[in-house]
C-alpha positions as a Markdown table, in Angstrom:
| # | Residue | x | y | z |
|---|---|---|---|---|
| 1 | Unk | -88.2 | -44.4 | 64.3 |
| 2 | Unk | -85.6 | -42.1 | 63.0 |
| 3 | Unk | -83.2 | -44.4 | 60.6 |
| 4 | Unk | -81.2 | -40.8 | 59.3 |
| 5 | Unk | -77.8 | -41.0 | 60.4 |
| 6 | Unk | -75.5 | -37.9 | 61.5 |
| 7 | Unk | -72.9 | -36.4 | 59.4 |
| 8 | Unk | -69.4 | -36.0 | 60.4 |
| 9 | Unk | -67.9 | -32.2 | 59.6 |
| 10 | Unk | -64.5 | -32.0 | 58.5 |
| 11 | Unk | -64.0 | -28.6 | 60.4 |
| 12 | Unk | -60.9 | -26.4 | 59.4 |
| 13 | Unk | -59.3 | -24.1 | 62.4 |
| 14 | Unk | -57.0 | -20.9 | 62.1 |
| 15 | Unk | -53.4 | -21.1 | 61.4 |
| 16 | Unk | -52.9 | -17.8 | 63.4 |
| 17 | Unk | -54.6 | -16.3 | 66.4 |
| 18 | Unk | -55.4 | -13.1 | 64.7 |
| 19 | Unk | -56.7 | -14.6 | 61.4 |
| 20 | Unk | -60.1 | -15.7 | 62.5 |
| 21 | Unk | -61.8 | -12.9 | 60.6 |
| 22 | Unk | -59.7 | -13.3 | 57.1 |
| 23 | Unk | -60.0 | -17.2 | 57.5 |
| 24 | Unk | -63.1 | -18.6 | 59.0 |
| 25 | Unk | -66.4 | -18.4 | 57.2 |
| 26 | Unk | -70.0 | -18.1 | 58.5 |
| 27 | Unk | -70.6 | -21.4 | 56.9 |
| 28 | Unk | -68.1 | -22.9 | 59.6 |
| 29 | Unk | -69.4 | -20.7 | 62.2 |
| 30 | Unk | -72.9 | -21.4 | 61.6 |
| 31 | Unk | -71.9 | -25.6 | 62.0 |
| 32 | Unk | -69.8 | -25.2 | 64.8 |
| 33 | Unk | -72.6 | -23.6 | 66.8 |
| 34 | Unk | -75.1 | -25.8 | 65.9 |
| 35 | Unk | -73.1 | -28.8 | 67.1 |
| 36 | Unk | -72.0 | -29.9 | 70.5 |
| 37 | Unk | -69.9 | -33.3 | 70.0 |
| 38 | Unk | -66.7 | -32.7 | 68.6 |
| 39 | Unk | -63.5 | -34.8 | 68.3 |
| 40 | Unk | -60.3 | -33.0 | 68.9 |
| 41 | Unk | -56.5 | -33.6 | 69.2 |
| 42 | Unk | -56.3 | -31.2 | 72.1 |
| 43 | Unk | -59.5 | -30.4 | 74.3 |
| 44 | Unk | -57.8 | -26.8 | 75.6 |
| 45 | Unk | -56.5 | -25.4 | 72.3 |
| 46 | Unk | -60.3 | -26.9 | 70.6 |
| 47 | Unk | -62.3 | -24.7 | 73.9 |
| 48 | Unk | -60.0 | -21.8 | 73.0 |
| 49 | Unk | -60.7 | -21.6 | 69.1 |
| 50 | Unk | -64.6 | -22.6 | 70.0 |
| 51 | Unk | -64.6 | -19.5 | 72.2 |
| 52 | Unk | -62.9 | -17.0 | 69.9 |
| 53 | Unk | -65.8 | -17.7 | 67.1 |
| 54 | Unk | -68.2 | -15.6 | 69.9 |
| 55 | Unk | -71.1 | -17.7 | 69.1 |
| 56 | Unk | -72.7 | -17.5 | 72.2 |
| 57 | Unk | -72.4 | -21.1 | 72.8 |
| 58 | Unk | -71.8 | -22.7 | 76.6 |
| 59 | Unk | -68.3 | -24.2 | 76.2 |
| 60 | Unk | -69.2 | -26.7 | 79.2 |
| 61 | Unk | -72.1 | -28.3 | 77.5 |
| 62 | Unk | -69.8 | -29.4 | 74.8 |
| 63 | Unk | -69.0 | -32.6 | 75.2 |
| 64 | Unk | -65.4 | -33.2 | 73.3 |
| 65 | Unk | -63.5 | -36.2 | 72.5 |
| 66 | Unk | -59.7 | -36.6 | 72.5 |
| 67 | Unk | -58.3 | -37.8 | 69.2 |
| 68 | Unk | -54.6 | -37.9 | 68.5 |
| 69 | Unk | -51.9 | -40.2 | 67.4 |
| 70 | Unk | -52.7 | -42.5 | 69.6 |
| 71 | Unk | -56.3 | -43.1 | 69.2 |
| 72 | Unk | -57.1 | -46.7 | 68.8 |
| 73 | Unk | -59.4 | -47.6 | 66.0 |
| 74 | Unk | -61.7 | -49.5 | 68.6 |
| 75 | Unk | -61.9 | -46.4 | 70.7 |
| 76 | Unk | -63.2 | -43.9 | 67.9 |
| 77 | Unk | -65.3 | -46.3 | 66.5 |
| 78 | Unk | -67.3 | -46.1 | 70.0 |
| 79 | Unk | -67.4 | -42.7 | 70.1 |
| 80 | Unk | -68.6 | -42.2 | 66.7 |
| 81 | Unk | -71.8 | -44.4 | 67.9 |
| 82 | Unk | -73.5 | -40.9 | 68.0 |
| 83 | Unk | -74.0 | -40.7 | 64.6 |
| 84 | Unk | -75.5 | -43.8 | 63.8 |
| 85 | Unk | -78.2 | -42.5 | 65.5 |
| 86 | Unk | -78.7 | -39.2 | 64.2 |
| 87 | Unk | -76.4 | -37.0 | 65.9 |
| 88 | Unk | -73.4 | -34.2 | 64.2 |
| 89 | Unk | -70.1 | -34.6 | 65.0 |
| 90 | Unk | -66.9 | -32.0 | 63.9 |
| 91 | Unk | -63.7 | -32.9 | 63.8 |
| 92 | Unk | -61.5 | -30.1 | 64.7 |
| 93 | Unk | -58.0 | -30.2 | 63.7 |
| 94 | Unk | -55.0 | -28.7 | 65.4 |
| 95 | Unk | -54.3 | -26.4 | 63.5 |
| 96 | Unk | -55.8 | -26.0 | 59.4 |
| 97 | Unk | -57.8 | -28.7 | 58.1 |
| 98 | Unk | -58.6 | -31.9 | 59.7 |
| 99 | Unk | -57.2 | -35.2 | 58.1 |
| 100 | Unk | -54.5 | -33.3 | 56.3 |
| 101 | Unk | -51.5 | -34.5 | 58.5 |
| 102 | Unk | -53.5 | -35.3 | 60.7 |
| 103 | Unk | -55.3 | -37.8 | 63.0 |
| 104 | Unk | -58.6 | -37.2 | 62.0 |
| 105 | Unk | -58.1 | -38.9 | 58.2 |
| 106 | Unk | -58.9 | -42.3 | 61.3 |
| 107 | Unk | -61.9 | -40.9 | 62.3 |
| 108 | Unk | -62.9 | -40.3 | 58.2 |
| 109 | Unk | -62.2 | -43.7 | 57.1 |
| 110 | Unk | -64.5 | -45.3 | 60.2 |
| 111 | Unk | -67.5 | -42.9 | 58.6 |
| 112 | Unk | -67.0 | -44.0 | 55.4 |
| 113 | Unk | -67.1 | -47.8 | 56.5 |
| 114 | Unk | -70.3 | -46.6 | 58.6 |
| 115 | Unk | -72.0 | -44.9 | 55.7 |
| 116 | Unk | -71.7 | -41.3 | 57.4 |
| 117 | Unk | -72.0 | -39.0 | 55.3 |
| 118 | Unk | -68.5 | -36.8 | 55.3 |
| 119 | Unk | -68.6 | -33.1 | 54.7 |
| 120 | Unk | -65.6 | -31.2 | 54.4 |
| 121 | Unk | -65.3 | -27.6 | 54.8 |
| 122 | Unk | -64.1 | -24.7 | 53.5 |
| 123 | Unk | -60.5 | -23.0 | 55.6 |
| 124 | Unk | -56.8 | -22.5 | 55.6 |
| 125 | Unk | -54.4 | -25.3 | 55.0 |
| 126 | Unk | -50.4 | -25.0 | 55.3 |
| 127 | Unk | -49.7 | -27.2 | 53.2 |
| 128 | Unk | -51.7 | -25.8 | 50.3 |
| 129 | Unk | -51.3 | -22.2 | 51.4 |
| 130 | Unk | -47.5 | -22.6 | 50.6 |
| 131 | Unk | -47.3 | -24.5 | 47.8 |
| 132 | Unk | -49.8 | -22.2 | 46.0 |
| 133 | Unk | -47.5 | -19.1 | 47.3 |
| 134 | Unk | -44.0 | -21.4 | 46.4 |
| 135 | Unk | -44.3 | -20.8 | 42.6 |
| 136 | Unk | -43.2 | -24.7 | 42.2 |
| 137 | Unk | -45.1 | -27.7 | 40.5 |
| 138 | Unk | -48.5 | -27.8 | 42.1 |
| 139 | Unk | -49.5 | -30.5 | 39.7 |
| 140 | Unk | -47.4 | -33.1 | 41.5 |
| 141 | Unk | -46.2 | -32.6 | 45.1 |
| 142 | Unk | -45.0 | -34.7 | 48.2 |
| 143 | Unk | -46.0 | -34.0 | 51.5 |
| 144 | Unk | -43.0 | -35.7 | 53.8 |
| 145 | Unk | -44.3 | -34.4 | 57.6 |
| 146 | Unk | -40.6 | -33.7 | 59.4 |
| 147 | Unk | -37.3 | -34.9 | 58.4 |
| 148 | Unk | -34.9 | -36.9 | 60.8 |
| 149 | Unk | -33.8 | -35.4 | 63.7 |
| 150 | Unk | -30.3 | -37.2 | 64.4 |
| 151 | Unk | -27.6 | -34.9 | 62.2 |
| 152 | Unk | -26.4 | -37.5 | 59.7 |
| 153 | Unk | -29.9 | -38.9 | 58.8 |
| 154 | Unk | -31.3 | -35.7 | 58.2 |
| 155 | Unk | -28.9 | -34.3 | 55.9 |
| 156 | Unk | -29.4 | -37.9 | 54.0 |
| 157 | Unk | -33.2 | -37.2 | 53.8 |
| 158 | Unk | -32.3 | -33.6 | 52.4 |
| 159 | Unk | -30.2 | -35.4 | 49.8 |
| 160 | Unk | -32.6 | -37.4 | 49.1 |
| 161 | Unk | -35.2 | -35.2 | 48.8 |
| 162 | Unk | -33.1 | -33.0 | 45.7 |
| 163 | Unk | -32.9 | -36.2 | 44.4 |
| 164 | Unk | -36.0 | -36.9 | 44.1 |
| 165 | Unk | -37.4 | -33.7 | 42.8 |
| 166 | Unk | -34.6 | -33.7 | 40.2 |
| 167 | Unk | -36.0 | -37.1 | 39.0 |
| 168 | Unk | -39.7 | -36.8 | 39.0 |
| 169 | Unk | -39.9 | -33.0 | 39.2 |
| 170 | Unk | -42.6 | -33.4 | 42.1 |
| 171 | Unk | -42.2 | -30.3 | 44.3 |
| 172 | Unk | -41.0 | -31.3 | 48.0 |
| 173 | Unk | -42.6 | -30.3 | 51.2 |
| 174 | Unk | -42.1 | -30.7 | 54.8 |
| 175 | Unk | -41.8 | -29.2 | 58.1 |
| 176 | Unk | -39.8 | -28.5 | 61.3 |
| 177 | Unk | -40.7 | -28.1 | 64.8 |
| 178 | Unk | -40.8 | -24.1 | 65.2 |
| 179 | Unk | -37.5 | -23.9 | 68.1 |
| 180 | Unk | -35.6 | -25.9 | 65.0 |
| 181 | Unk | -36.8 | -23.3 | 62.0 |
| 182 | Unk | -33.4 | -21.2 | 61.8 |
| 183 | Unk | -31.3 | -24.7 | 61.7 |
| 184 | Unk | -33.2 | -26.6 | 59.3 |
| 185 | Unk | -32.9 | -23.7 | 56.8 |
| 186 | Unk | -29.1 | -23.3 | 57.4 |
| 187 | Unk | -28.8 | -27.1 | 56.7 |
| 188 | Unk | -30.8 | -26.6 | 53.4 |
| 189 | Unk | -28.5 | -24.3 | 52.3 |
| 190 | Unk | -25.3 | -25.5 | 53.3 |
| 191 | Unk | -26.6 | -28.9 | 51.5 |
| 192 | Unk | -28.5 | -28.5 | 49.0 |
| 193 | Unk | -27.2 | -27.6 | 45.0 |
| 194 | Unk | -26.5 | -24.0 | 44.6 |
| 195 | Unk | -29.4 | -23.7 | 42.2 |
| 196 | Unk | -31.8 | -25.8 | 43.5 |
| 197 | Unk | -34.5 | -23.2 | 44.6 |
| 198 | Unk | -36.5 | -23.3 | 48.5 |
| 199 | Unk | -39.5 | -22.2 | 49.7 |
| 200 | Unk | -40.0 | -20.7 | 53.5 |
| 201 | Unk | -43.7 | -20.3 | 54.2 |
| 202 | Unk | -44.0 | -18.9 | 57.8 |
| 203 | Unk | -47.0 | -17.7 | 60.1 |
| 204 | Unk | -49.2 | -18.1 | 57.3 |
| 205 | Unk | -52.5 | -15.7 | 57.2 |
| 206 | Unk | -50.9 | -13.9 | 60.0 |
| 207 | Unk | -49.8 | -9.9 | 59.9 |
| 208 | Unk | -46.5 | -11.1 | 59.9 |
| 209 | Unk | -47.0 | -13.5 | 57.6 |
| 210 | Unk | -43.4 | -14.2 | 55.2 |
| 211 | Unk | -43.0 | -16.2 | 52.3 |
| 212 | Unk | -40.4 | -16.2 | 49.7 |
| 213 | Unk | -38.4 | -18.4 | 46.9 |
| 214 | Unk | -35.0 | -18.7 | 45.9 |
| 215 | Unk | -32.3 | -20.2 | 45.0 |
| 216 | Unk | -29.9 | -21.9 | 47.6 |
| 217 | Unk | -27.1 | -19.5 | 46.3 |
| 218 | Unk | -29.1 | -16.4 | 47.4 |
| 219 | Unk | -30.3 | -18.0 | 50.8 |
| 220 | Unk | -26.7 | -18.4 | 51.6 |
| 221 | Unk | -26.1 | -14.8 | 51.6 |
| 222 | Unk | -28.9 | -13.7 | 53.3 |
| 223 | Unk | -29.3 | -13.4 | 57.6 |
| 224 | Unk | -32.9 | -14.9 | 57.3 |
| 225 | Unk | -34.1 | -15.3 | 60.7 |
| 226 | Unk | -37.6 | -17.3 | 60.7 |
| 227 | Unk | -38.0 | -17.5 | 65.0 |
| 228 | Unk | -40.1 | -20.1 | 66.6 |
| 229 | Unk | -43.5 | -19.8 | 64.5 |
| 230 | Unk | -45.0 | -22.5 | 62.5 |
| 231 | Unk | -43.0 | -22.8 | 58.8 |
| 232 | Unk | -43.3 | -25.1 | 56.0 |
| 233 | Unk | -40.5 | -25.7 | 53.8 |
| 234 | Unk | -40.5 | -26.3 | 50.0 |
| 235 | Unk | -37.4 | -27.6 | 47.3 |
| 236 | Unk | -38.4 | -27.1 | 43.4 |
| 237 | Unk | -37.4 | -26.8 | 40.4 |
């Protein structure tokens, strides 16, 4: 009787379509072809990103499992039962590394109550990516997800936010739906202290790939058009 339980791979996906080369290692290649169970936070996207590795691998004899935001605990517990019994599993994130805003940190703490062994892996994450690019304090940070959307509450959580790094120093970082990019950044600036300085990462690792820091007072004066592409945001010192 085989007792040896499965491991659960913490697999990291491309932030850019044309990046696989640049971002994806064989290590993750190799694990990715050699398992077939693989819980996801959407099945289309996860198929697509499976396929553009070119591993030679039958996409319909994966089986994958939908995990999102509104997963229940009950329901991922049951479909991690392959493990216990000696069988891989990969989470796939979105986009970047799984568990890092994102729903598969629930799939991570049901292994660790299981006594799976976790294995994270290698690949690009946003969030690091930008704050390593930023020039700001990377020795204590805040990761806040996206600000308000209603007008008033959002330029109180920009407030806020200054506030905060001006009293603990801890560089600031969040994010904006892609369509809202150009408005976020002109509400930054047209908040935000004159000297306080920003951060715009945008379509990171791809060949259009922009990142630059500066004061408020200089954004102000600049035509910066980001577009609809994925962009994190950063305040420091």
């Amino acid at each position: 009787m085989n007792n040896k339980k499965g491991n659960l791979y913490l697999i990291p996906t491309v932030l850019a379509p044309d990046s696989i080369e640049n971002s994806i290692n064989h290590k993750i290649k190799r694990i990715v072809k050699d398992t077939n169970i693989f819980m996801v936070e959407n099945v289309r996207s996860a198929r697509r990103f499976i396929s553009s590795l070119r591993l030679d691998k039958v996409i319909d004899e994966i089986t994958f499992i939908q995990l999102d935001k509104n997963s229940s605990l009950e329901d991922i517990y049951e479909q991690m039962i392959p493990l216990d019994h000696g069988t891989n599993i990969g989470i796939l994130s979105e986009s970047g590394c799984p568990g890092i805003a994102d729903p598969g940190s629930m799939a991570v703490g049901l292994a660790h109550e299981k006594g799976i062994c976790v294995i994270p892996l290698v690949g690009p994450s946003s969030i690091l990516l930008s704050l390593m690019a930023s020039g700001f304090n990377g020795q204590q940070f805040t990761f806040h997800g996206y600000l308000p959307i209603e007008k008033s509450s959002r330029k109180n959580a920009i407030r806020n936010l200054e506030k905060e790094l001006v009293r603990t120093g801890y560089t600031q970082i969040f994010i904006e739906t892609p369509y809202r990019n150009d408005k976020l950044l002109a509400e930054l600036t047209s908040t935000l202290n004159p000297k306080t300085r920003v951060c715009v990462a945008a379509d990171l690792t791809s060949k259009d790939e922009y990142i630059k820091t500066q004061p408020v007072e200089k954004w102000r004066r600049e035509k910066v058009h980001i577009g609809k592409v994925p962009a994190i945001f950063l305040m420091g010192l």
